[in-house]
Phi, psi and omega in degrees: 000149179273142183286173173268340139315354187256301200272340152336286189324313204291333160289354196243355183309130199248128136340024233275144188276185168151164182242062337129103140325179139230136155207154160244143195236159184065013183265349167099351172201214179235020191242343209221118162149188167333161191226091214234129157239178226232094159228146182076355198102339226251051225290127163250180187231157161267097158251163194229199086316151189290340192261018171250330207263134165148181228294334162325290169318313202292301169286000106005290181287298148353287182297313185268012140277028168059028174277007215043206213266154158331147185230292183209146164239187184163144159239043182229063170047046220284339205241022174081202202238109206295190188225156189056211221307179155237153183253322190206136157216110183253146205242123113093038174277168204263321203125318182242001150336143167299290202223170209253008148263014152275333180302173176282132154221189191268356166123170198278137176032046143237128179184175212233039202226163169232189173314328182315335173241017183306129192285193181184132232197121153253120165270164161310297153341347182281307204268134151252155181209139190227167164233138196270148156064343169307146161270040177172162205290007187252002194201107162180189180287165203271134160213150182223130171279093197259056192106024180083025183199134156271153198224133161323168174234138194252150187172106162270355163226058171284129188223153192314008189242340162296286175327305161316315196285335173298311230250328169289317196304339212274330187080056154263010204062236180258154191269141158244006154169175172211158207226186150313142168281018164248016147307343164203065171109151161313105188292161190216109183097202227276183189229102194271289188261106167263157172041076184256118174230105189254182197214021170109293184276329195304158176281330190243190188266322186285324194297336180295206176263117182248155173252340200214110189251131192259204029264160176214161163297127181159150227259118196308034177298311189262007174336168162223192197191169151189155191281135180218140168323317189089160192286284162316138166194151181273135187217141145089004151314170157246098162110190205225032183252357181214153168158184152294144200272149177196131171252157185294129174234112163052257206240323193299180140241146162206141171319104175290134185274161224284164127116350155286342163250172165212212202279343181248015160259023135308319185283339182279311167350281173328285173308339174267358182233039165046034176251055186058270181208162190273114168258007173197159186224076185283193189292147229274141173089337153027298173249024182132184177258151152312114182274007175206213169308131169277156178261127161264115182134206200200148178279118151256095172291142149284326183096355173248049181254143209263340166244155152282356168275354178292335201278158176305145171205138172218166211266167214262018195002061155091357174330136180256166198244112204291335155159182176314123170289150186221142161220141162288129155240158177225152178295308205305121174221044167179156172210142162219182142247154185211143145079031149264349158100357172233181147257030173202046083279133186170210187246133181315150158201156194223144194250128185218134152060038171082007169227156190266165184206173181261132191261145177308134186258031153348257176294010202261089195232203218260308159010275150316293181322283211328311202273319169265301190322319183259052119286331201234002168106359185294349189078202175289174156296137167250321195205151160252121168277169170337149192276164184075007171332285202266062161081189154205059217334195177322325213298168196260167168109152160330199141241172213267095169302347224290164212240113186282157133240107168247160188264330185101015177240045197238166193277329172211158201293349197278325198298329201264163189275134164283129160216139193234351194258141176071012141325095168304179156258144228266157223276154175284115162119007235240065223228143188278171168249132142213155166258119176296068277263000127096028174248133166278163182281150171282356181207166210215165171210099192262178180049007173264184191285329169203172199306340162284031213182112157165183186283143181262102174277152155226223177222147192235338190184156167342097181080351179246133179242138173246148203239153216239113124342117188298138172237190184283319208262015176310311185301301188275020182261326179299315179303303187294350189253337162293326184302317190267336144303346174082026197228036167078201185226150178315126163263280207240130108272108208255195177221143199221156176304203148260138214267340178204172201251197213106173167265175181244117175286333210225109201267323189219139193235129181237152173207123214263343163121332184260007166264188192266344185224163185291324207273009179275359175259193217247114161257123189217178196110143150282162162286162209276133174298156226275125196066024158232129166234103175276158193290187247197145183265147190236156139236147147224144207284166178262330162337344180251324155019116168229164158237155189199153171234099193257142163106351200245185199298326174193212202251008169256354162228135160173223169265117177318101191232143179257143166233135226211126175075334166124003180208157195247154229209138181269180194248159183287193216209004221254343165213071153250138203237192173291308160298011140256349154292321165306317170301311161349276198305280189322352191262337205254028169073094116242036157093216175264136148300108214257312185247177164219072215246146169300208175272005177276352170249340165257359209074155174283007173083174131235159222096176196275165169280129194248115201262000202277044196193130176148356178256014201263172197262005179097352169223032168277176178281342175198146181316322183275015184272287184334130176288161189270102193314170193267109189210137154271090161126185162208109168272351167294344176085204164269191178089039150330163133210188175215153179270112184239155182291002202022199192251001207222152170185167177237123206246143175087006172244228175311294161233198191304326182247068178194146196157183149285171167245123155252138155240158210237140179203123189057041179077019198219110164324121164215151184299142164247143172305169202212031172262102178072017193273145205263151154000287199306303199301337165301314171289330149314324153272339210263314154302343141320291190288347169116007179246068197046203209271333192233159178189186211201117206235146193206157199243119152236168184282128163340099165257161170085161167295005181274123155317165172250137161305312188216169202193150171076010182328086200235109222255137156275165170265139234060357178311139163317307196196177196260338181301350195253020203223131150312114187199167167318139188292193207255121139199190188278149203214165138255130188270355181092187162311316201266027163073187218232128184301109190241165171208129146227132198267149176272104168290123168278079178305277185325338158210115232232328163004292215248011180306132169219011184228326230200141170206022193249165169315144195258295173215191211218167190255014160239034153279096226283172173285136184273158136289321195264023157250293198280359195050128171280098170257139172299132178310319195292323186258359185267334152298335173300305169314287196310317225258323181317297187282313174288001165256344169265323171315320175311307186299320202275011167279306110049267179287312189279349151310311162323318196271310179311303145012290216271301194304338170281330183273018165232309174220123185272346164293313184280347191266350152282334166295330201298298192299311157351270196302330179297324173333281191295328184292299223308317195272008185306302157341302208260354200280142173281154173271170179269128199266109177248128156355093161211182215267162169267161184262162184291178181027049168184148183246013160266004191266133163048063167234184192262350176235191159193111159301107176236129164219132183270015176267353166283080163273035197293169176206143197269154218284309204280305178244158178281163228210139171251178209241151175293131172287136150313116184294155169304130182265114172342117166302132206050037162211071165274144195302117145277209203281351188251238189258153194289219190237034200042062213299160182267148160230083162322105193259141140291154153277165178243124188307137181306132171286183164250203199080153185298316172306160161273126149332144177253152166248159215306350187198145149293121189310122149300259197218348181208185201224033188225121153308116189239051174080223176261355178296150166267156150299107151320118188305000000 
């Protein structure tokens, strides 16, 4: 009871005024610690009472340093006991006080409290929170900076609704799972936050129910860790390093539009989804259309922000949205020639993940060269010389296997696809070459899907470009400039606005159409007078020609669309057959064709109709090789499409994503071997086929006649795709004793989005049943069981109607208890008890707290004393300790009431460090 001289004071209690400082000490900063104010000259501590003290007072004190909001209060000295005056002791503040001698207290130095309750206030502003040791800021153990050090957070019952508050407050999108904190690696110091229980929704991590605030001492066992989805993800891509860009909205996903990022928020993408560096931003649906909610805004970057959720943003005021932002990423963030005597000769070398290295000249052909020579300005390739011409220079190491496919229109070498699995190895010394033809091109095609297709520029001088003024004579200026990119011959020359306001140096280009350089024409003209931007020659080459499978589940299945003329176009539908999807498929790397379905399954599209398709016999190389029927019209209109089998699948088992791991090569499925093949290709795959972040690799015996392809998968964690994991070359095997590569993926229903290697069959019939994961049960006994079981639930629904029965007709109250009590034991069971707050003895944090972990592997210990054991509460039905610390049973303290007299009471102990019991843990020095 409060004496009665305090409640006097409380009726007569005066507002007393004062200009009294505020800080907090001993908190690791100036957001965090004692709660001290300045009268008179003079510094004091504030004590309180538990039932006076909370995020009211507290937030005050918060608000006026400019910490933000309360994290935790306490009035038991949680940051020690301050020395000399106490200044205030303040009641029953409201909240919204300027400072915290507008709440009612008892007047300057006066109060009924001792040091013993010097209060004590962690703002948000205090607290930090990272996730550690991941290979990136979305995934690793949970660590909160607490008193200025960071500590791990402790929890034998960490669960996905904890993890969601980390992985949203970190701007990761959603948790995709949580492990141990030694999953990735051993933590080294204190333990800031113990026994967390969120529910999902908090904004903070602090903000859930916390039992244990440190820092404390004590063995990483119960450490957490956790999986976080990422804010950002590459969709509709090969791999998960290009694609459409989409950001996490709440549980979704959804598309960000084109003209909202730009190159240097690609390079934070790129870095943040661990894919090296950004080498292109193409044109807007680049990978399809959007399959779900557009994001409303737009990104503003710097390029060092460690998320795209950091970077800044503002809204777009109703803009409308020109299609799906597209980003390029490459491993690759340097390319050179070296110890060729230029810079556009030599020996290839490629800088990945900060080290350069030389690449093999194996896969390495003319293609390629084209495409890094005019990367690096060189103009085209003139010779590939031998492999090892130039040597193989200083770097330590292998040489670099991975496998270029470039087509030769693409702008920089990063665009093109890498494959590093079933590649062998490369001969020592074995290192590509080229010679450049060491002239820059003089000319450009910018803003188009590839270096064939843009507006036409020319070089007037070193590093200086002039924009070319649309003419009469366009078509035939258009022939030479496709011609000397090496991009075929012009389909369109249109005119286009002008893209910036300048002058147009170059008013016109006449040409007769037969020369070999653009610069053999005629140039005439002045520059345009000042503020006239005449429109501008746009061309595109048939060399940009593209193909793409838009609307469906990933880029191996969907509606056929060309891109053609410089826009991109669905296909007629009116003799489209199976042998023209197969060329589809086989063109876009997606294996064989399994369907051929009309526009009733992606939709028709939109765009002009590209008619040029329905004849082919299945084995040209590309859709536009095929002749074009003899057709006036098209009545069905467009949205062919196609289904493809892909190169990847998981086959015989329960659904698409459980199985063998099979890949399909030179038109014949084959198994990988489960010999040394690493952890990781299971998550690797399984993100790959669209069937969530993770999965579990197990070795069964080889069934059936199919052979395997490969051996030895050795997958790193995060690789783009299993075409990026280093393995034995490809040829056909037996796997042996140690069996067959099995995966079954933790299936993601919600995100099927981003599938990109498969839209094909899960298995095939000439696939034996694995026996040794899933088992073969007879239809006959798995209905006996269903049928076996839905007859005793029935009977035993039955019986307990029967009993109630009898129980109404004796007693109508108790036979309503009968359901009651079962009820209520049930949740008895599974209910956490309730934890209250109470003060602690000096030097031990076991004394007089509200838990207790008890495990005797928390042997931590404190600097001044060895901490004494707690008697152990009576134990809780369905809550017996497991093997790490329990579930924290309460051990109800009274605080002790204030006396009456002018002394302050004294209470029984002095606060540690905390307002918990944490067992046998120590505090941290």
């Amino acid at each position: 009871m409060v004496p009665a001289r305090a409640l006097g004071l409380l009726l007569c209690v005066q507002l007393c005024g004062g200009s009294g400082e505020l800080r907090l000490v001993d908190g690791g900063g100036r957001c965090a610690g004692r709660v001290e104010v300045k009268h008179e000259g003079e510094w004091g501590s504030v004590c309180s009472y538990d039932f006076d003290w909370d995020h009211q007072g507290a937030g005050v004190v918060c608000r006026q340093l400019g910490c933000g909001a309360v994290a935790r209060a306490s009035p038991y000295a949680p940051f020690g006991k301050g020395k000399g005056r106490i200044w205030l002791h303040p009641f029953f503040c409201f909240g919204t006080e300027a400072t915290l001698q507008d709440c009612p207290h008892f007047g300057w130095g006066k109060h009924f409290c001792n040091h013993d309750r010097d209060v004590g206030v962690t703002c948000t502003e205090a607290l930090e929170l990272r996730l550690a040791a991941g290979r990136g800021p979305c995934e690793g153990r949970v660590e909160v900076k607490l008193r200025g050090h960071w500590g791990a957070v402790a929890d034998d019952a960490w669960d996905m609704e904890d993890a969601e508050v980390v992985c949203q407050q970190m701007g990761c999108g959603s948790a995709v799972g949580t492990y141990p904190g030694y999953h990735f690696g051993q933590a080294v110091g204190s333990i800031s936050l113990a026994v967390v229980d969120c529910n999902g929704t908090e904004k903070a991590l602090w903000d859930c129910k916390i039992q244990g605030w440190g820092p404390y001492l004590g063995p990483p066992v119960y450490n957490t860790a956790v999986v976080c989805q990422g804010f950002s993800r590459l969709a509709g891509g090969d791999g998960a390093c290009s694609g459409r860009l989409e950001v996490r909205q709440g549980r979704a996903w959804a598309t960000v539009c084109h003209g909202h990022v730009d190159l240097k928020a690609a390079q934070v993408v790129c870095r943040e989804l661990g894919c090296g560096t950004a080498v292109a931003v193409p044109a807007a649906s680049h990978f399809g259309a959007a399959t779900g909610p557009l994001w409303d805004g737009a990104f503003e970057c710097n390029g060092s922000e460690p998320l795209l959720a950091s970077c800044a943003r503002r809204p777009t005021h109703g803009q409308a949205c020109a299609g799906p932002a597209a980003i390029v990423c490459s491993p690759y963030t340097g390319f050179r020639l070296a110890d060729g005597g230029s810079g556009c000769a030599g020996r290839v070398e490629v800088e990945a993940q900060g080290t350069w290295g030389a690449l093999c000249a194996s896969a390495w052909d003319l293609r390629d060269a084209h495409v890094l020579c005019r990367h690096l300005g060189c103009g085209p390739a003139a010779s590939l010389p031998p492999g090892g011409h130039f040597g193989t220079g200083t770097a330590t190491g292998p040489l670099r296997r991975d496998a270029l496919s470039c087509s030769g229109s693409e702008r920089h070498p990063g665009e093109c696809p890498v494959a590093l699995l079933g590649e062998p190895a490369c001969p020592p010394g074995h290192a590509a070459a080229v010679n450049c033809s060491g002239a820059a091109e003089p000319l450009r095609l910018l803003d188009g899907e590839s270096r064939c297709d843009g507006r036409l520029e020319v070089a007037t001088s070193p590093g200086a470009w002039a924009r070319v003024a649309a003419g009469p004579e366009d078509d035939r200026a258009a022939s030479v400039a496709c011609r000397q990119l090496g991009c075929g011959v012009p389909e369109k020359v249109y005119a286009v606005p002008a893209a910036s306001s300048g002058p147009v140096e170059l008013q016109e280009l006449r040409c007769a159409g037969s020369e070999e350089l653009l610069a053999q024409c005629n140039a005439s003209g002045p520059a345009a007078a000042p503020g006239h931007s005449p429109p501008e020659v746009a061309v595109a080459c048939s060399g940009s020609r593209r193909l793409r499978l838009a609307g469906g589940p990933g880029r191996c299945a969907g509606r056929v669309e060309v891109y053609s003329e410089g826009t991109w176009g669905t296909v007629c539908q009116d003799a489209w057959d199976l042998p023209d999807a197969d060329v589809v498929c086989r063109q876009l790397g997606c294996g064989r064709a399994l369907e051929a379905p009309g526009s009733e399954r992606f939709g028709p599209g939109v765009g002009t109709l590209w008619p040029g398709a329905g004849g082919c016999s299945g084995t040209e190389a590309a859709l536009w090789v095929c002749p074009a029927p003899a057709r006036c019209g098209c009545r069905r209109g467009g949205g062919a499409g196609a289904v493809c089998s892909g190169l990847l699948r998981l086959a015989g088992g329960s659904s698409s994503c459980s199985g063998r791991l099979e890949v399909l090569r030179e038109g014949t499925w084959g198994r990988v071997c489960a010999n040394d093949t690493s952890p990781a290709t299971a998550a690797v795959v399984c993100r790959q086929l669209g069937c969530g972040s993770g999965g579990r690799l197990a070795a069964v015996p080889a069934q059936g006649s199919v052979p395997a392809w490969l051996g030895w998968v050795r997958c790193q964690e995060g690789a783009p795709s299993l075409w990026r994991c280093p393995s034995a070359p490809w040829h056909l095997q037996s796997c042996g004793p140690e069996g067959v590569a099995h995966i079954a993926c933790d299936e993601d229903t919600e995100d099927t989005s981003g599938a990109t290697s498969t839209a094909g069959a899960s298995s095939s019939s000439n696939v034996a049943p694995l026996t040794a994961v899933s088992g073969s049960v007879p239809v006959p006994t798995v209905l006996c069981v269903l049928l076996g079981t839905l007859l005793g639930l029935a009977l035993a629904a039955l019986a307990v109607q029967a009993h109630r029965a009898r129980l109404q007709r004796r007693d109508p109250v108790k036979a309503t208890d009968v359901g009651a009590e079962a009820v209520y034991e049930e949740l008895d069971y599974s209910l956490m008890p309730e934890y209250h707050e109470v003060p602690s003895h000096t030097g031990s944090l076991s004394e007089g707290s509200g838990m207790k972990l008890q495990d005797n592997n928390w042997d931590g210990e404190k600097e001044e004393s060895n901490p004494r054991e707690a008697p152990a509460p009576p134990a809780q039905p369905g809550h017996g300790p497991p093997d790490g610390y329990d579930d924290a049973a309460a051990v109800p303290e009274e605080p002790p009431a204030p006396h009456g007299g002018d002394t302050p009471v004294q209470p029984r102990g002095d606060m540690g460090y905390d307002d918990v019991d944490m067992g046998t843990l120590g505090t941290a020095p």
